[in-house]
C-alpha positions, -999 to +999 in steps of 0.1 A: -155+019-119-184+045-117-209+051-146-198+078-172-229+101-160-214+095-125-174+103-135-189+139-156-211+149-130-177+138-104-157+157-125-180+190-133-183+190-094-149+196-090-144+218-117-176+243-095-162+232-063-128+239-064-103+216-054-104+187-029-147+188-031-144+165-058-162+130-055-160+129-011-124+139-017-113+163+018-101+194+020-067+196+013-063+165-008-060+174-044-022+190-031-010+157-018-019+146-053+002+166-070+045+163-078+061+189-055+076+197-087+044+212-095+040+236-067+050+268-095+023+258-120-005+259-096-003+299-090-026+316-107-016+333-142+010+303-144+013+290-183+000+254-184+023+228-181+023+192-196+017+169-169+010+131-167-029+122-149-028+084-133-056+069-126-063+051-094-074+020-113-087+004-149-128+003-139-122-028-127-151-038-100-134-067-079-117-095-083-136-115-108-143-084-133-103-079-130-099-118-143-121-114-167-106-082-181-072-101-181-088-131-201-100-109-223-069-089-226-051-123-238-081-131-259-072-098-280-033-106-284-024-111-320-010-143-328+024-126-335+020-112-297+012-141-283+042-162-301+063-138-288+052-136-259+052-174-249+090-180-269+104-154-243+083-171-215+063-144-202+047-149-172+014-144-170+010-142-209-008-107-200-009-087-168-024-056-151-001-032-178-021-051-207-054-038-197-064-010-214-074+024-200-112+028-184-123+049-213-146+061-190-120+087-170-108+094-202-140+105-215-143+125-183-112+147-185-123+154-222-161+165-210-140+189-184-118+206-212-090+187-204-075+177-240-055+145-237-023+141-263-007+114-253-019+080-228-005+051-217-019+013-206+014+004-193+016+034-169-023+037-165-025+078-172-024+102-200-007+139-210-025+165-209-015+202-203-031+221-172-018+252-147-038+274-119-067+264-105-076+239-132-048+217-119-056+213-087-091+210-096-076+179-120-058+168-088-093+168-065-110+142-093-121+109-075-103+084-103-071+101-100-043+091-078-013+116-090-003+144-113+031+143-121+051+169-143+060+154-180+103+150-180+110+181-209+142+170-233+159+177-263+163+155-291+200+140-294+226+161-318+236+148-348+275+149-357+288+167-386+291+149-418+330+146-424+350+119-407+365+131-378+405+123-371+414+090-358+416+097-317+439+072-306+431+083-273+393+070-276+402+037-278+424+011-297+417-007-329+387-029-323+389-051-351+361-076-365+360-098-391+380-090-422+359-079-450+368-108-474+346-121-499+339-131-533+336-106-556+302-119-564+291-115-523+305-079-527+290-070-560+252-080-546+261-057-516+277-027-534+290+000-514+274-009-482+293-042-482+323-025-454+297-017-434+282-048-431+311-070-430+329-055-398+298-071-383+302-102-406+264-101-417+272-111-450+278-147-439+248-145-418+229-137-449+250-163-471+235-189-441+201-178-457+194-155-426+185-122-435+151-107-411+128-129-429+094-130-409+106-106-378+087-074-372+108-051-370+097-017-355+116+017-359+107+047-336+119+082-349+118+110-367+101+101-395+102+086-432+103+102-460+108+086-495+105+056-482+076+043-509+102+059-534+134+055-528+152+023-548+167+011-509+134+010-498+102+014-518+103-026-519+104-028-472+073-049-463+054-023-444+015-028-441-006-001-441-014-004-405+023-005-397+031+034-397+021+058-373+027+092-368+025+098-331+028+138-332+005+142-357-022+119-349-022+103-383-010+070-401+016+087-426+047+090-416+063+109-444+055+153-452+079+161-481+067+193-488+061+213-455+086+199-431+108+176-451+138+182-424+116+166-400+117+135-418+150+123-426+166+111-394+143+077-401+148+074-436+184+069-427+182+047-401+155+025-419+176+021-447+204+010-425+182-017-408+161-026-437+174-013-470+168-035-503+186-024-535+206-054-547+239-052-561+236-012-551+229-012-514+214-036-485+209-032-451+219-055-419+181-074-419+172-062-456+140-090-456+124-080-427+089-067-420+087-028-411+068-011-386+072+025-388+061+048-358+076+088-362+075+099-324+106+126-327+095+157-337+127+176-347+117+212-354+111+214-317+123+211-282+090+199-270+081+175-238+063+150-258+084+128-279+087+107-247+053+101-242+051+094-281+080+070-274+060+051-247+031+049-269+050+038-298+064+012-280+031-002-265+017+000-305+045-021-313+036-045-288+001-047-296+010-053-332+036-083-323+072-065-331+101-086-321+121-059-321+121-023-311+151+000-335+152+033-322+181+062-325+165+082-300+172+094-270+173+116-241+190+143-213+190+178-215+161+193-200+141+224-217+147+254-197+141+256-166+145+222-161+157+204-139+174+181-167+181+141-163+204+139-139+229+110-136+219+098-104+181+091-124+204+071-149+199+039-130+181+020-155+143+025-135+137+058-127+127+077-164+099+073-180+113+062-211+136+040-202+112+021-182+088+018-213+115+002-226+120-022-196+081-031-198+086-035-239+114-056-229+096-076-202+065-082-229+095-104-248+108-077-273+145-071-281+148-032-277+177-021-295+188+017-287+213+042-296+240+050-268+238+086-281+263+113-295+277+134-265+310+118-256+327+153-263+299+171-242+303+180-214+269+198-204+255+162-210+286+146-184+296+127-215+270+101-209+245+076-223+208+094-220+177+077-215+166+049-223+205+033-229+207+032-192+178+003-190+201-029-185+216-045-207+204-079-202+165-065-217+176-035-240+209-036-257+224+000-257+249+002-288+282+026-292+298+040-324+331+033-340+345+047-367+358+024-405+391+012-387+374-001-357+385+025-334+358+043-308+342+073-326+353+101-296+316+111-295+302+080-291+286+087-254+303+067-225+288+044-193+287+032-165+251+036-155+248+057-125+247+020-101+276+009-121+269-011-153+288-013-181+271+010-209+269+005-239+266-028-244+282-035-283+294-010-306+293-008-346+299+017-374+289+048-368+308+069-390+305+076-427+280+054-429+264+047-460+224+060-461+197+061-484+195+098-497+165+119-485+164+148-514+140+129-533+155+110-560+152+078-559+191+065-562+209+089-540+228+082-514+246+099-484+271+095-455+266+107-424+278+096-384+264+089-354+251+059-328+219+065-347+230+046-371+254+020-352+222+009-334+203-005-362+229-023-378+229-044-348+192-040-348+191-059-379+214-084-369+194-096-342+166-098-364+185-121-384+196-146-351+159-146-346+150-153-378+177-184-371+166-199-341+132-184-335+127-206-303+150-186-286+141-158-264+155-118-264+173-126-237+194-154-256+204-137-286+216-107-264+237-137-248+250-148-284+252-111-291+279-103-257+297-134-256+307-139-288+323-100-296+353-091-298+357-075-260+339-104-245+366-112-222+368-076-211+339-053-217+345-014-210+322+015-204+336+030-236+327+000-262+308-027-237+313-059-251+329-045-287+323-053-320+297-078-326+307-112-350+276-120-366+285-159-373+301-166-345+268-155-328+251-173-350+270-203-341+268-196-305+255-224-282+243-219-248+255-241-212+221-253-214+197-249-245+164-254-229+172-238-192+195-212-198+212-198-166+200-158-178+197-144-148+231-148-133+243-165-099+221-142-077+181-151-082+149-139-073+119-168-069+082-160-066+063-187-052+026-184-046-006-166-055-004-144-085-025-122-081-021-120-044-047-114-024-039-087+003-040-108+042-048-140+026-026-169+016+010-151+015+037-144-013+073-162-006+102-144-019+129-170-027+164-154-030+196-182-038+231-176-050+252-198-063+275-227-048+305-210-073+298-173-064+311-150-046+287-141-014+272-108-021+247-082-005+211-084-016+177-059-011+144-066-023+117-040-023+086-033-039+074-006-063+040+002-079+035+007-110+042+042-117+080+034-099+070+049-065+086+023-032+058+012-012+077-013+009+112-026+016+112-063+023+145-068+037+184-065+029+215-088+041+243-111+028+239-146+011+272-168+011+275-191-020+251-219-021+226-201+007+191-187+004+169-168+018+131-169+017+110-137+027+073-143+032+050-109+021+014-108+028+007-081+001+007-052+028+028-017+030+053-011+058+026-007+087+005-034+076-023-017+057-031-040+027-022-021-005-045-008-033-057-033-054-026-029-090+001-043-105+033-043-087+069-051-095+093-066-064+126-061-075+162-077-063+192-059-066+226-075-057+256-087-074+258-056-097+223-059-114+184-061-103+160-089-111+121-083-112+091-100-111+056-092-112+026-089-095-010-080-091-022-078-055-059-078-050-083-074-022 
């Protein structure tokens, strides 16, 4: 890291300069910086484009200012961070993604005329919008090691209203628990007790589970009503717990300018969260609400996932257990190019790798599987983020009130062949807190937007129940105790969730849970690594019961980019192989001092771990 005067005076050089003059920077250098995707943007006269800046680095000045930015990074972790972060065993508490942006860089673009709207500490870079000669100038700036193009996407449609016609050819009858109980049990639930019960939450409740103490964090649309509204004027939700990511502001709610804007998260908080008793209650109706609006539906804007990413590291900082959201991504803005199915592979979008880092920072990130079953413009898949796997961020299908698939409910595999979604719920007709204003209305409406958080607030509820148990456990509970566990699909995954049985679910092995499957990945080591010193061994082992299987491992920076491919080949069951890295690139140049992820895949999934390599 340079001095702020140095970083202006750096960056008003380049800005008289032109580009690649910039801070000892050659000739010719600010193009290699820049996403050949970019190459139309730079002519001159082109309209500015929204494009993501990362940094080289976080200021740090060596080894021991790194450490002692990481200490202080876990000194800053709330208590309800930390918790979290230690119950799903996170290793190291906090990392290289923790560390916030050098404000200094910021501060830099901002003195140039660049006007950031969006950053990110996970991904070290922030949005800002540039074309013409002011983006390569942006690309010549000493503290900036790419530019890369912002992915452009619409927001997910919404199905009609009215019930669509059973489709017996979506899928037969998945049947859960039978909605019996006392008349007493229904009456406190009123007409939101069918939708509750195919789940059986109702007995999960009646066990005295019911969201109690978990943060839960919903990322959409935005709120309104929801300080007036009987369902909901009565959520916990603390005044630093909303956010409104497009705006720049705290509310969450306009109900006079843009009120259409605002309803999509009314609903689906009232389906997580609602508390109205003996009218209407929701799957985890005592939880505590974070509310963060980052889907701006009166336009088809490039930003709502950057205001995704950011709403889920804001829900990290502030200690959510679980990330809600009914959002979700494919089709492109014109001209494109849109997400393509190849890039759903659970690691390549932006989004859905936020979700994988939320997920990696001990979060349970519950999404939507999305609504284009019937489309075929959108290949009739799952969008981004539902391709992240399914072992860190449960993707979750629609049926409709007889149990059967709801024919829109988007379909899997993944593009590398995983079964998407992962559970399915209602997701027709469902019962939702009105959004016209009054405070007792209510309406019906269908969708996986509203599927997702009713399992959402069910695994509030398990970890409200056994609150020593990591994400990855009550996904376990979750799969293997629903009604298709024996034989999960691409249409419905595992099926229909059973609430008690889930929460009477007992792992092999309580304290050392075998989560990562036959095929494993073992680091052991320096962490960080210092580059040509004392080297990193890569342990991969399969099991003495499973079948032998084919295995890579490779390594990826940060921003997702392969930097070095460590090795393939075939393990029989009970062998291992052990691959010793010294923290260099392919022709043995030591690599820049960041975080780095080395990744396994084999056996039909990927393991990761990571790593910060130092010099």
């Amino acid at each position: 890291m340079r001095p702020l005067a140095l970083l202006l005076a750096a960056c008003l050089s380049a800005l008289t300069l032109g580009p690649g003059h910039a801070a000892g920077r050659e000739p010719g250098s600010a193009r290699s910086r820049l996403d050949p995707r970019l190459a139309l943007a730079t002519a001159p006269g082109a309209d500015p484009v929204p494009v993501w800046v990362e940094f080289v680095d976080k200021g740090e000045q060596g080894p021991a200012d790194l450490m002692a930015k990481l200490a202080k990074a876990e000194a800053a972790l709330t208590p309800e961070a930390r918790h979290r972060r230690e119950k799903a065993h996170v290793q190291p508490l906090v990392d290289y993604l923790d560390l916030p942006l050098e404000p200094a860089y910021v501060s830099a673009l901002e003195a140039a005329g660049y006007a950031v709207y969006g950053q990110s500490r996970w991904f070290n870079r922030v949005a800002v919008r540039a074309a013409g000669e002011p983006l390569l100038h942006l690309a010549g700036l000493s503290f900036v090691r790419n530019i890369a193009p912002v992915e452009m996407a619409a927001p997910r449609l919404r199905e009609p209203v009215v019930e669509p016609a059973v489709d017996r050819r979506a899928g037969e009858a998945i049947l859960g628990p039978a909605p019996f109980a006392s008349a007493a049990t229904q009456a406190m639930y009123g007409q939101s007790f069918t939708q509750l019960s195919r789940l059986n939450i109702p007995a999960v409740h009646d066990s005295g589970y019911i969201g109690f103490g978990v943060n839960v964090c919903l990322l959409d649309n935005g709120f309104n009503w929801y300080r007036k509204h009987e369902a909901l004027k009565t959520i916990p939700v603390g005044g630093a717990r909303t956010r409104d990511f497009i705006r720049g502001v705290f509310s969450v709610q306009d109900t006079v300018e843009q009120p259409a804007n605002f309803e999509h998260g009314t609903w689906t908080l009232s389906q997580l969260a609602g508390r109205a008793t003996g009218r209407y209650l929701g799957s985890a109706y005592s939880c505590n609400a974070i509310l963060g609006r980052t889907e701006d539906d009166g336009s088809e804007t490039p930003i709502e996932m950057v205001y995704w990413a950011m709403g889920a590291e804001w829900a990290d900082s502030l200690g959510a257990d679980v990330i809600s959201s009914s959002l979700g991504y494919n089709i492109f803005d014109p001209p494109g190019p849109n997400i393509t199915y190849p890039m759903l592979d659970g690691h390549t979008t932006t989004i859905t790798r936020a979700a994988e880092i939320a997920a990696a920072k001990g979060i349970l990130v519950v999404v939507s599987a999305g609504n284009d079953g019937q489309h075929s413009f959108a290949g009739y898949k799952i969008g981004a983020p539902a391709d992240a796997n399914g072992d860190s961020v449960l993707t979750i299908g629609a049926l409709d009130s007889l149990g059967v698939r709801a024919p829109f409910s988007s379909k899997g595999p993944t593009y590398d062949g995983r079964i998407k979604p992962d559970l399915s719920a209602q997701g027709v007709a469902n019962l939702l807190a009105g959004v016209d204003g009054s405070p007792n209305t209510y309406e019906r409406h269908n969708g996986t937007s509203f599927s997702a958080p009713l399992v959402a607030g069910l695994a509030a509820c398990l970890i409200q129940a056994r609150p020593s148990w990591p994400p990855v456990l009550i996904i376990q509970a979750l799969k293997k105790t629903a009604s298709r566990a024996g034989a999960p699909d691409t249409l419905v995954g595992w099926g229909l969730p059973d609430g008690l049985a889930a929460l009477r679910y007992v792992p092999d092995t309580l304290h050392a849970p075998d989560l990562h499957g036959p095929l494993s990945l073992r680091l052991s080591g320096p962490n960080p690594l210092h580059a040509g010193a004392t080297p990193l061994s890569v342990r991969i082992s399969l099991g003495a019961e499973a079948a032998a299987t084919d295995y890579r491992v490779r390594v990826f920076d940060a921003g997702g980019r392969l930097v070095r491919d460590l090795g393939s080949g075939t393990l029989g069951p009970g062998s291992a192989r052990v691959i010793v890295w010294r923290g260099d690139d392919a022709s043995g140049r030591a690599l820049m001092p960041a975080l780095y992820f080395l990744a396994m895949d084999g056996a039909g999934r990927q393991e990761s771990a990571r790593l910060v390599v130092l010099r």
